[in-house]
N, C-alpha and C positions, 0 to 999 in steps of 0.2 A: 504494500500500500504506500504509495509516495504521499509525503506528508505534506499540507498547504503551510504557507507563512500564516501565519495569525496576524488578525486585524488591532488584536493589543495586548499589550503585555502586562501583568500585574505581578509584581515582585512580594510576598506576603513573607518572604524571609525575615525569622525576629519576631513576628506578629503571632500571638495566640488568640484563641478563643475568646471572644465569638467576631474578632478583627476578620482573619481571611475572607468569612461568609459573608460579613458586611459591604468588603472591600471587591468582593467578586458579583455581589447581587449590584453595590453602583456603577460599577464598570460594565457591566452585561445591560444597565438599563442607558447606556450610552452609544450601547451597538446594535445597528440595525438587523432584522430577520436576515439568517445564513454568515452573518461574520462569527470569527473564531477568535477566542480569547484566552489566551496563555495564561495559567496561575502556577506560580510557582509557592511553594511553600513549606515550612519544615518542622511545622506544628504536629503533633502524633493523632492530635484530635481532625485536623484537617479532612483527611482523607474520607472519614464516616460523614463530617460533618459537610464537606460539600456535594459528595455522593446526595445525598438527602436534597438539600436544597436542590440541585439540579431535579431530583426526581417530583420531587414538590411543585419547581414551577413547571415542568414539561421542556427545558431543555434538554441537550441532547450531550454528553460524554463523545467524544472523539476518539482520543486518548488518555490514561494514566500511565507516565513513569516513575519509579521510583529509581533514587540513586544514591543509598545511603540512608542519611536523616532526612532529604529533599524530595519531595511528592514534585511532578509536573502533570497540570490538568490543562485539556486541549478539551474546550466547550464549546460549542455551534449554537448561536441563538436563533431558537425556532420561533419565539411570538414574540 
């Protein structure tokens, strides 16, 4: 699967709970239906916690990597 560039990037490194999901749900309401939004972040709660939110509002998961203590989430906004 060849990977597209994301339309924006959010750095959430440093940032706990309940930051990331704040800092992901304003960023997401800045981008239009179909762009893709880069999170990075290294919070352990992240992962569950943005998983959820995306399923909550009907966005869409792209990708998740992990790399260490560092989550990378790749989200496509669908509405």
């Amino acid at each position: 699967m060849s990977e597209k560039e994301p339309d924006a990037k959010l750095d959430c490194i440093g940032f706990f709970c309940p930051i990331p999901v704040v800092k992901t749900r304003e960023e997401m309401n800045k981008l239009r239906k179909g762009q893709l939004l880069e999170v990075l972040a290294d919070d352990p709660a992240a992962e569950g916690d943005i998983k959820y939110w995306i399923k909550a509002t009907g966005q869409e998961i792209i990708d998740i990597k992990k790399e260490g203590e560092r989550i990378r989430f790749l989200i496509r906004k669908t509405k």
